[in-house]
C-alpha positions in Angstrom: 82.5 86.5 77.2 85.9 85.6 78.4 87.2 87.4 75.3 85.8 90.1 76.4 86.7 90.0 80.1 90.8 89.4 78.7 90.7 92.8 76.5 89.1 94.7 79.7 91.7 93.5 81.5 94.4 94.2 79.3 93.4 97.5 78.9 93.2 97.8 83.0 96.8 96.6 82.7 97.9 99.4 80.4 96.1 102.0 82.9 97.7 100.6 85.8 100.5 100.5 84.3 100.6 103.7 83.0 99.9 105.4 86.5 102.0 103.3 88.6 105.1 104.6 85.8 103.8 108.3 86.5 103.3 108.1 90.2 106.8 108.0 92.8 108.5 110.4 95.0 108.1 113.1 92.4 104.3 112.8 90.3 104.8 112.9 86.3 101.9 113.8 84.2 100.6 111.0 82.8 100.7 112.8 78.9 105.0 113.6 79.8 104.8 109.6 80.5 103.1 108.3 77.0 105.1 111.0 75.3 108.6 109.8 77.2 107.5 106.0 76.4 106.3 106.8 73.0 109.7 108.4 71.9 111.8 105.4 73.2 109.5 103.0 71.0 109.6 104.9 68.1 113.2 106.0 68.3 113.0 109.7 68.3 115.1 111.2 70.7 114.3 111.9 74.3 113.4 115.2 75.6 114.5 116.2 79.0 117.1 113.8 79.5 116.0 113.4 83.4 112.6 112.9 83.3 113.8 110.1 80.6 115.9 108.2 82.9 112.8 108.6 85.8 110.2 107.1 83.3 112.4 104.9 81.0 115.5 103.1 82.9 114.0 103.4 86.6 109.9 103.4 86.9 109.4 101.2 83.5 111.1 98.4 84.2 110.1 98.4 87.5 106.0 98.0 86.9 106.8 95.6 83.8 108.5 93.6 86.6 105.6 93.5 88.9 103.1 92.5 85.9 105.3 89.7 84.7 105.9 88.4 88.7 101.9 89.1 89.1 101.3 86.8 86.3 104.0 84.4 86.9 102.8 83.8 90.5 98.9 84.0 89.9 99.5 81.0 87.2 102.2 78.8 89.8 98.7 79.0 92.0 97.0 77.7 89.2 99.3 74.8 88.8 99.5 74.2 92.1 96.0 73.7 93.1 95.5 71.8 89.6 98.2 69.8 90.8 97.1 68.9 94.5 93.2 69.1 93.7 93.3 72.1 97.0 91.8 75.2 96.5 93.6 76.0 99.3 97.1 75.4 97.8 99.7 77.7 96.7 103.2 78.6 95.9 103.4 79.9 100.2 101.3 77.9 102.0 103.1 74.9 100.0 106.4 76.2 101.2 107.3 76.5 97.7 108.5 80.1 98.3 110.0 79.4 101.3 111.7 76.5 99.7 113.1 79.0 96.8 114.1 81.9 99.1 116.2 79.8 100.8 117.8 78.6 97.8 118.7 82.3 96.6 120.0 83.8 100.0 122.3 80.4 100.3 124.0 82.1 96.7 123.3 85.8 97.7 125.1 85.0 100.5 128.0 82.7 99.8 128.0 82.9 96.5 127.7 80.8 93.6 129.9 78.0 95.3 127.0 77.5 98.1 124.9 75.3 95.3 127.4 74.1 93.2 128.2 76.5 90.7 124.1 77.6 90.4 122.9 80.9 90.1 120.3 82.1 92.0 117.3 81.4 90.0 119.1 77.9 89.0 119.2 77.5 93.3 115.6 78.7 93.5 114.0 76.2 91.7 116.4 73.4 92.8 115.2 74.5 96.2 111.6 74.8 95.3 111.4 71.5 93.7 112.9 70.3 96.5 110.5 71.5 99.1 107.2 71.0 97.1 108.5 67.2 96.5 108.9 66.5 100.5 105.4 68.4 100.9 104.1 66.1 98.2 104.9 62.9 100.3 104.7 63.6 103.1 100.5 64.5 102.3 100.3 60.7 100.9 99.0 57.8 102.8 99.0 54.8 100.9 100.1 56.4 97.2 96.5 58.7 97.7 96.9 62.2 98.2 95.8 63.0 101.2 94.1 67.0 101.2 94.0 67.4 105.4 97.3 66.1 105.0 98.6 68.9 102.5 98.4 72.4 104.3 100.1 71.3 107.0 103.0 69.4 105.8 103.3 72.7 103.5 103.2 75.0 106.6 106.0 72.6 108.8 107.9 72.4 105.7 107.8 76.2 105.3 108.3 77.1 108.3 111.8 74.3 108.3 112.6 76.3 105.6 112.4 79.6 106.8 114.4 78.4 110.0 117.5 77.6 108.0 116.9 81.2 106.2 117.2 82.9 109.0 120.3 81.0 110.3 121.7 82.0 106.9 121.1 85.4 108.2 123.1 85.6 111.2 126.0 84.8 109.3 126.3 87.8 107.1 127.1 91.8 108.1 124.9 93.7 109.1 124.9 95.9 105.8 123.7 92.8 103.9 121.5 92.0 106.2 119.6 94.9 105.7 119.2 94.5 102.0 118.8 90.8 102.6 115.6 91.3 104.8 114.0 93.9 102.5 114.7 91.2 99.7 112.7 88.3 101.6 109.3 90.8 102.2 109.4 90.9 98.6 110.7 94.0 96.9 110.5 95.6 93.2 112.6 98.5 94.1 115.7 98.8 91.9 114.2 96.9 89.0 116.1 97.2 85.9 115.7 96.0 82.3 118.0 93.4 82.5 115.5 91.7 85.7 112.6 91.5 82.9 113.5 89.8 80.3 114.2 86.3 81.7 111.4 86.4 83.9 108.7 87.0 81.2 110.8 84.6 78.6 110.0 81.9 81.6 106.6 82.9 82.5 105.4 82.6 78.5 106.7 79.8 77.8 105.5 78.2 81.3 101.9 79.8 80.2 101.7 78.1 76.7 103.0 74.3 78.0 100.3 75.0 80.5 97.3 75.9 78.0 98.5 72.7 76.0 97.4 71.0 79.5 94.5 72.4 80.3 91.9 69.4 79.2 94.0 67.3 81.6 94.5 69.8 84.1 90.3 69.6 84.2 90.4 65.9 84.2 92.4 66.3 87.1 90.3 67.8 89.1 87.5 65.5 88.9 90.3 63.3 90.7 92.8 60.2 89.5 90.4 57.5 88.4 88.5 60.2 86.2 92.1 61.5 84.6 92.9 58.3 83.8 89.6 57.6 82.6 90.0 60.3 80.3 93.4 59.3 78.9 95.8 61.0 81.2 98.7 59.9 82.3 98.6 61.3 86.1 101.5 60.8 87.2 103.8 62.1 84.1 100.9 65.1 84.4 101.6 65.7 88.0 105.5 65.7 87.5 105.3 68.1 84.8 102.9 70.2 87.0 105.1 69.9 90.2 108.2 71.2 87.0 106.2 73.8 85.7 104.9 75.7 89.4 108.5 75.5 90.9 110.1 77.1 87.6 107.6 79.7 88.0 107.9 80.5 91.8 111.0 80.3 91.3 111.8 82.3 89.0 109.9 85.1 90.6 111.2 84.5 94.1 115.0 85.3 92.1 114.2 88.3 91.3 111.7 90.2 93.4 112.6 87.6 96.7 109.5 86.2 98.7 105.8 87.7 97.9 103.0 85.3 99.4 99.4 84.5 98.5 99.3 86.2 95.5 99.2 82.4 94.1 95.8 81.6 96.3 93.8 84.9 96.1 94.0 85.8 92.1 93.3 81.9 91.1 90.0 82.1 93.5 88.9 85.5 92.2 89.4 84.3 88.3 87.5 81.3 88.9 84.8 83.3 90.1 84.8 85.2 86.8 84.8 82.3 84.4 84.3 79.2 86.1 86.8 76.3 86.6 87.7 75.7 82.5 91.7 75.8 82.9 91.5 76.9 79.4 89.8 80.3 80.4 91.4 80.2 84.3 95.2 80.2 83.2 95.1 83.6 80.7 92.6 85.6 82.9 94.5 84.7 86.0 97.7 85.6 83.9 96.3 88.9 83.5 94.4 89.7 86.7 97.6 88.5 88.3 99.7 91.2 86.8 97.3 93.7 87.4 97.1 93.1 91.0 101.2 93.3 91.7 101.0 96.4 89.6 98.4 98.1 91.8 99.8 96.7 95.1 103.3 98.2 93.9 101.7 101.8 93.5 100.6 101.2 97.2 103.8 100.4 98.4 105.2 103.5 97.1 102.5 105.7 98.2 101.0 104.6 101.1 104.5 105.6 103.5 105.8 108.3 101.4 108.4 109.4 100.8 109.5 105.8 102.6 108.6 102.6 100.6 107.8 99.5 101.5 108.1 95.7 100.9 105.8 94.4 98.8 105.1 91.3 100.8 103.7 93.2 103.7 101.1 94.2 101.5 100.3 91.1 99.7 100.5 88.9 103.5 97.9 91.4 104.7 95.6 91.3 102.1 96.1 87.1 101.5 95.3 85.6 105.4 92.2 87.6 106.4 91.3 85.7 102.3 92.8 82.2 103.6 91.0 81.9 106.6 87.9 82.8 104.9 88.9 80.0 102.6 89.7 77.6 105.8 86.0 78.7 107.1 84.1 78.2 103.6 85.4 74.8 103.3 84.6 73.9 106.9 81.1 74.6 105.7 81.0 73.2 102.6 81.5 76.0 100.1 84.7 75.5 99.0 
């Protein structure tokens, strides 16, 4: 069944993907598209030499950046809520992605000299790490992780971080703070080839070291004393968990700046598909993830034409209507 469910959505992917390439300021048929693509990967010359550049250099890249940010984000939620045994956890409401976006504009906006010498994905996940650590102990009573202790200390420490963001702010020109504020809503605009490789190197790698976890991921859940019961080492598990999420926030936060809840709703919506089995959750949520940033990119573009906007706006508005259902549910029970 989940073999199944994988190629349907692979083949959603390509669709998606396929139609967000040949939709933009100027519609492209979708057979000028495959035939544009097809050329490149086979090495035959290209046609007309601007619809080329529209397809190959500009709208490609750009909807092979949202998959690989979809997927990368959907699995940090994974991790994340593996991690803290919260349904209600992820890469935002942790502050993990304010945590990294703070890290970036510090070298966006001073430069590499603002972290020492790091680049802005290297000052991402130092940032990241950072914040998800604090929100880590400060949810502890007594070495137990405490869950009414974990949303919160997430929201204050997101919220910290977005403070000294936007003091960061008032310190550069205008002009940058234009682009800057487009970048922190989360944008895909002005993708380029060079943004994708890195990105889905990370997010592969961060996927397979994960699937080698997945039986102690489930043990996990159950809680400590049944992990260690089973044979894992939680803490060395949860350190490598804590690793793993940040790398992957923020490596996405570096490229396509802040996009939130992405991380909670695709993880709840794969479980719901094929159960709680980390070995089934982490590809499915891979690929719904990537789906879902692909589609939400095609509304960006379309939804305000010819304007476009953030991607964040979207995502935000779709992902708190979903976490206070979430809040609600668990009041009740279901969660």
């Amino acid at each position: 069944m989940t073999w199944f469910l994988l190629a349907g959505l692979l083949l959603a992917l390509i669709a998606c993907s396929v139609a967000a390439v040949s939709i933009g300021s100027v519609n492209l048929p979708v057979a000028s598209v495959w035939n544009t693509i097809g050329a490149r990967l086979t090495g035959a010359g290209p046609g007309d030499p601007l619809r080329d550049q529209v397809v190959w250099d500009i709208r490609t890249p750009r909807v092979l950046l949202a998959g690989v940010v979809g997927a990368g984000l959907s699995v940090a939620g994974v991790t994340f809520q593996a991690m803290v045994r919260n349904p209600l956890a992820d890469p935002y409401i942790l502050g993990v992605s304010s945590g990294a976006s703070l890290g970036a504009v510090l070298v966006v906006a001073f430069g590499a000299t603002a972290l020492g010498g790091l680049g802005v994905t290297g000052a991402a996940f130092l940032t990241a790490a950072l914040s998800v650590l604090l929100v880590y102990v400060l949810a502890q009573r007594g070495g137990r992780l405490l869950d009414s202790r974990l949303v919160l200390a997430g929201v204050a420490i997101g919220y910290l971080c977005s403070a000294a963001t936007s003091y960061i702010q008032l310190q550069v020109s205008p002009t940058e703070l234009h682009g800057l504020m487009f970048w922190l809503m989360g944008s895909i605009a002005g993708a380029s080839w060079s943004d994708v490789g890195v990105p889905a190197a990370v997010i592969a790698v961060c996927t397979a070291f994960l699937l080698s976890q997945a039986r102690n991921m489930n043990a996990l859940m159950a809680g400590d004393d049944a992990a260690a019961g089973l044979g894992a080492s939680v803490r060395s598990l949860r350190i490598a968990l804590l690793v793993t999420g940040s790398l992957l926030t923020a490596t996405a936060v570096s490229v396509v700046g802040g996009i939130g809840f992405v991380g909670l709703m695709v993880p709840h919506a794969t479980r719901f598909l094929v159960g709680g089995d980390h070995r089934r959750v982490l590809p499915v949520a891979m690929l719904l993830g990537a789906v879902f940033l692909v589609l939400v990119d095609i509304a960006t573009r379309t939804v305000d034409r010819p304007n476009e906007l953030p991607v964040g706006i979207f995502t935000t508005a779709l992902g708190v209507p979903f976490f206070l259902w979430l809040l609600r549910r668990r009041a009740t029970g279901g969660v």
